[in-house]
N, C-alpha and C positions, 0 to 999 in steps of 0.2 A: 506489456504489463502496466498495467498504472500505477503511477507512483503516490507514497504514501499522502503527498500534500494536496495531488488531485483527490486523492479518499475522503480524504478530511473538508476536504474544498464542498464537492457533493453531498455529505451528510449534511454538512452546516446551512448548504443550500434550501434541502430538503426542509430545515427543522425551520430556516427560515418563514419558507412561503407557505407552509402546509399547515396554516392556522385559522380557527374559526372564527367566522364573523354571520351575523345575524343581518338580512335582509340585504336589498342591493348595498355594493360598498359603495357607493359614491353620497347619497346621503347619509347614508352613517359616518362618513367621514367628516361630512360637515357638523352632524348631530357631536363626535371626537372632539373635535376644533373646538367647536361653542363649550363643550363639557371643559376643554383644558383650559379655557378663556375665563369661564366660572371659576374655576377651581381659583385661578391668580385672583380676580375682581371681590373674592369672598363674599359675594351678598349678593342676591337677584340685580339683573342687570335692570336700566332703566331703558336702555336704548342698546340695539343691536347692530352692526353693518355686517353683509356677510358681501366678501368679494369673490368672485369664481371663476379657475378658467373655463373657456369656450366646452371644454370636451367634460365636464364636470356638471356645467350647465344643463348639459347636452345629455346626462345620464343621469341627470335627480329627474328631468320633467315627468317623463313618460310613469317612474315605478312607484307604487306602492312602499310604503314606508310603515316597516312591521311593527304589528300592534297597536295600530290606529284607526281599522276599520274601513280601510281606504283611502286615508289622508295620501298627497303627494307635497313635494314645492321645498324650495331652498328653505323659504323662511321657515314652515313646521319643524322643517330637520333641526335647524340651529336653537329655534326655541325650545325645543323640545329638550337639544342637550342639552342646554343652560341649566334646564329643571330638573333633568336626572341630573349632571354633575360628576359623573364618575368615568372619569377618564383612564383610569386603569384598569376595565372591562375591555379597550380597545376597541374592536372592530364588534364588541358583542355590546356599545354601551348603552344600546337599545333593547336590549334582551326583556328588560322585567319592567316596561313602562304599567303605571297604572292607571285608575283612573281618573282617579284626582288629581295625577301630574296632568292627563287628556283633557280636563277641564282647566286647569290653571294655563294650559298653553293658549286654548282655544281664548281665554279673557284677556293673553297678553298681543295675541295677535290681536284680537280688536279692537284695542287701545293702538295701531300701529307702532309696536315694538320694534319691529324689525325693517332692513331696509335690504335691497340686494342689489348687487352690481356689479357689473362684466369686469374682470380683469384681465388687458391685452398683452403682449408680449410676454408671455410670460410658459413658465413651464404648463405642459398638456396636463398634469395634474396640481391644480393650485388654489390653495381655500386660503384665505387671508378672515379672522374673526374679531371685530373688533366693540368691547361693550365699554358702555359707562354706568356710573350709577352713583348722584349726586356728583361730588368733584374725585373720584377714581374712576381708571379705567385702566383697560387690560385689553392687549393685544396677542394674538397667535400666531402664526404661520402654520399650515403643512404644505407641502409640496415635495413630489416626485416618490411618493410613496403614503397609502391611506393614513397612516400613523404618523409619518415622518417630521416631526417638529423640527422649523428651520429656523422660526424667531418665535422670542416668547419676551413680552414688556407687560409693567404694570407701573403705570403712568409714566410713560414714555421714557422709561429705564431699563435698557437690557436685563435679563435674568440669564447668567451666567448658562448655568445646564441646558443643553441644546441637546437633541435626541442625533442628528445627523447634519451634517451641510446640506446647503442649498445644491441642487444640478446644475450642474453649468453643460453649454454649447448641447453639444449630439446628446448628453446625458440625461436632459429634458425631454428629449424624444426619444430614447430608447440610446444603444449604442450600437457603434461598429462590431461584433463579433462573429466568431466563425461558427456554425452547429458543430462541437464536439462532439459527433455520432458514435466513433472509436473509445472511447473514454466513456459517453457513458454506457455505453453497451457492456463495457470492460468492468466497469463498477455495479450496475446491475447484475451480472454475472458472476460477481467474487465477493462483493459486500454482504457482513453477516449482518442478516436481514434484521435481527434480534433489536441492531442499531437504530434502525428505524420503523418497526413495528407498532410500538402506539402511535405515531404518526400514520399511518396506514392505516390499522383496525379503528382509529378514529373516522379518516378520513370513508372508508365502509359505510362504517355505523351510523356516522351524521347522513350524509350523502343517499347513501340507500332509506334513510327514516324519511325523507323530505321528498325522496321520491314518490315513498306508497301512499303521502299526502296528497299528491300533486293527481297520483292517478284515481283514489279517491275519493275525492272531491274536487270543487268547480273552484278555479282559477282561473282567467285570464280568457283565453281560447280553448283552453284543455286541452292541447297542442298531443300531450302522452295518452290521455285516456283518449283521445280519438285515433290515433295509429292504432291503438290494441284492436279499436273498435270495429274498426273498419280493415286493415289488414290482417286481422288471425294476432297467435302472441309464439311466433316461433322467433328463432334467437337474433335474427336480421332487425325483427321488427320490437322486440324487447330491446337491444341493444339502443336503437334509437328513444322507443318512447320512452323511459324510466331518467335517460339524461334531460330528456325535453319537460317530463312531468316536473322534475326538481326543479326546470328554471319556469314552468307555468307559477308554481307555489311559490317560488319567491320573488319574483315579479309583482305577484299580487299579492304579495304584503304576510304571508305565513311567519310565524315570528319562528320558525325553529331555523335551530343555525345549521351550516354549512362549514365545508372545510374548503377554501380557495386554495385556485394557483394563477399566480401570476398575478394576484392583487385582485383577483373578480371569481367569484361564484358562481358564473354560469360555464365558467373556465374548469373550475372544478368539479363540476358535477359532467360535465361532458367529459374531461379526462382519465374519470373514475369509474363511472358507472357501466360504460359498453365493454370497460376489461373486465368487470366481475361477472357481467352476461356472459360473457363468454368462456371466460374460465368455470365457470358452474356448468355450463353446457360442454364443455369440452374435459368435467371433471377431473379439472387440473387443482394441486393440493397445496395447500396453506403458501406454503414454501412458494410455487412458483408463479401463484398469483401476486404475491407480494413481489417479486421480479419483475413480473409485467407489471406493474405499478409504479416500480422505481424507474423502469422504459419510458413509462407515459409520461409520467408527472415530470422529469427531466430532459426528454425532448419539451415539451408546450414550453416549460420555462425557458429553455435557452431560445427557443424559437421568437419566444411574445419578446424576451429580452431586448432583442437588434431591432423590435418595433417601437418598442414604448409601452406605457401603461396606460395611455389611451391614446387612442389614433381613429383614422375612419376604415382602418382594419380591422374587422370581424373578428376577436379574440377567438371563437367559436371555430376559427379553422384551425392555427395553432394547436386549440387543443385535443380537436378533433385525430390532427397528425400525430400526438403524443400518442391518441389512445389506439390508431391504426396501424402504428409501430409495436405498440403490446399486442395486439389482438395478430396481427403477422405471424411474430413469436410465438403466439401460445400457439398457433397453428401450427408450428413445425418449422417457419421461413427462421432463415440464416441470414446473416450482417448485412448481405448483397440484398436480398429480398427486403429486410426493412428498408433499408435507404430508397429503394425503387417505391415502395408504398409512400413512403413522406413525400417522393417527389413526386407521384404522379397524384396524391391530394392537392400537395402545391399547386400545380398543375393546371389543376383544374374548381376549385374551387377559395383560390386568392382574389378573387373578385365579387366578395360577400361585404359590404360595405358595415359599418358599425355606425347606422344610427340612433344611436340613441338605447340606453338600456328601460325596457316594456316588454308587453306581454309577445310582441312578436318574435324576441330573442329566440323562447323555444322550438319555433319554425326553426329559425335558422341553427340552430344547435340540432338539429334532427337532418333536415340538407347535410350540413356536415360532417356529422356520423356517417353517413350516407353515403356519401362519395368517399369518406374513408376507409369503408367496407369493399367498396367497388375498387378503391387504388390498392390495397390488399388482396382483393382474388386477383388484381391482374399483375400482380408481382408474385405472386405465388403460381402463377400458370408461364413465368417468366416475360412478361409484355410489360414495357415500360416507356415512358416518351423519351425522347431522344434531346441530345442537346440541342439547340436551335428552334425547336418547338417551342415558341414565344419565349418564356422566361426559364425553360429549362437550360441550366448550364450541364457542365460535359460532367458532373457528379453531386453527390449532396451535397455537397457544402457550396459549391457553387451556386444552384440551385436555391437553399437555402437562404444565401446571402442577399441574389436575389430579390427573392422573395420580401425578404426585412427592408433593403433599399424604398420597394415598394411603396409599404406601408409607413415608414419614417419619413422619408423625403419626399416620393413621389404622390402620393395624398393627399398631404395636406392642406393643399388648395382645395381638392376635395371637401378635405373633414369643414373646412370653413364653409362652404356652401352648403352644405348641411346644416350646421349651424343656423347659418341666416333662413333657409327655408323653413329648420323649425320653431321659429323663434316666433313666425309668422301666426301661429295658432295658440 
């Protein structure tokens, strides 16, 4: 039975990570940053530096940065926030740019505003913003979280209120943990759903809006509206395209927002969207779709947990595994049958590298669903890989842990040669 402070542990979790944010997080993070750095500096900055880790880098180049027509790049982000300014929007404080801030940014970039530059050793998530303007200036931090203010100075004076500590060691890269599979199975199971319901019917309602965009109209590769087109629209191939449409459309810069997990919106729209496919198809009611919900959403998160917030790990499996362990469930499988499902996605599609957030995400968010379909019927027919099968260990959690080692430790050298290859163009 779970006890009352793991109850309380998971709701809190839940309310945590299941919040909305407008276009990729990684430049709106930045756009954050520059917005909290204005707010200190009070007055348009004269000069900007923005510093970024490697993996932040790594995932402004490629995407569209919503409500700009196609703009991309560190510096648009940061100027951009400077001009909106509103850092208590969060992850949304791109939502209602207009077009006279799109003109005022475009004449401070061509005065050379802004500068940008690598930040090394440091955490996989790390935006360091630093303005002046005349003799003030105002510095930010975030790091180890899209929001998470570590330092905040105006003119080289600490500001007492700090949002969170900085990460230290393994905490920069994810941590050691176990997948609580028992616990949260046990709390999906008993939890009055009531608790976390607008988190949910939000996370639907955004998630499902940005899909019927995505398949709709032309973004990216159209990654969704070409599986319907070409494979038929029965629930295999719904399940995939609708997650894939949501990350074509915000990829390519669609300003409607999203509900993340695990810090990224293409995490979210893949953890979310193939359970409601199939709970509509499998006409399952209010109640237990919201159960497979609270399955998915808290496997992906303890899973992406033991990785990091950015890694050259495919968030995309992760949450793929969340939403393979719902869709199991709604099927009928039992505790033995999800775990065999997570593990034989592990299994077999842990080797989806994360370069770089663009339009090609929604490929690989659709692969993932994919084979989390396929590691579901074959746990539901009882076939499952065995320990000693490369990285399967002798249960899930093993397996699991695995899996996180992988992607934190073992990687990383990876994620760095990525980097430098794309850096290259």
């Amino acid at each position: 039975m779970l006890g009352a402070d793991n109850y309380s542990y998971f709701t809190a979790l839940l309310r945590k990570e299941l919040i909305p944010a407008t276009g990729c997080t990684e430049p709106i993070a930045i756009a954050f940053t520059a917005a909290c750095a204005r707010e200190i500096l009070g007055r348009e900055p004269q000069k900007i530096t923005v510093r970024c880790s490697g993996n932040v880098i790594k995932n402004v180049k490629g995407v569209t940065i919503p409500g700009t027509d196609g703009l991309k790049g560190i510096d648009k982000s940061a100027v951009l926030g400077s001009i909106v300014g509103c850092s208590g929007a969060g992850l949304q404080v791109l939502s209602k740019v207009t077009s006279e801030q799109l003109h005022r940014m475009d004449k401070l970039l061509a005065q050379g505003i802004c500068d940008v530059e690598l930040l090394e050793d440091v955490a996989d998530l790390d935006i360091l913003v630093e303005m002046t303007a005349q003799d003030q200036s105002a510095l930010v931090e975030v790091a180890g979280g899209h929001t998470n203010v570590v330092r905040s100075e105006k003119n080289g004076v600490a500001i007492t209120l700090q949002t969170a500590a900085r990460p230290k060691g393994e905490a920069a890269h994810g941590r050691e943990t176990a997948l609580d599979l028992h616990g949260i199975f046990d709390y999906a199971a008993t939890v009055d759903v009531g608790e976390v319901q607008d988190l949910l019917d939000r996370q639907i309602q955004y998630n499902s809006a940005i899909a019927r965009e995505g398949i709709a109209n032309c973004y990216g590769c159209g990654i969704g509206a070409c599986l319907i087109k070409s494979r038929g629209d029965d629930v295999r191939t719904r399940a995939k395209a609708l997650a894939a449409a949501g990350s074509d459309a915000r990829m390519g810069g669609c300003p409607m927002p999203v509900i993340i997990n695990s810090g990224s919106g293409n995490q979210g729209l893949t953890v979310c969207l193939p359970v409601v496919v199939y709970a509509q198809e499998l006409g399952a009611d209010d109640e237990r779709l919201y159960r497979a919900l609270i399955l998915a959403n808290l496997v992906a998160i303890q899973l992406k947990s033991g990785i990091g917030c950015l890694s050259a790990f495919c968030g995309a499996v992760s949450a793929a595994c969340g939403a393979g362990a719902a869709i199991t469930w709604l099927r009928g499988g039992n505790f033995e049958e999800i775990s065999s499902a997570i593990s034989n996605a592990l299994a077999t599609s842990a080797g989806i590298v994360c370069d770089g957030a663009k339009p090609s995400c929604a490929a690989k968010i659709a692969v993932a669903v994919d084979t989390a379909l396929l590691a579901s019927d074959l746990a539901l027919q009882g076939r499952d890989f065995q320990a000693g099968d490369g990285l399967v260990g002798a249960d899930i959690e093993e397996t699991a842990m695995n899996m996180m080692r992988l992607g934190r430790v073992g990687m990383r050298k990876t994620d760095k040669e990525i980097l430098h290859m794309m850096l290259r163009h």
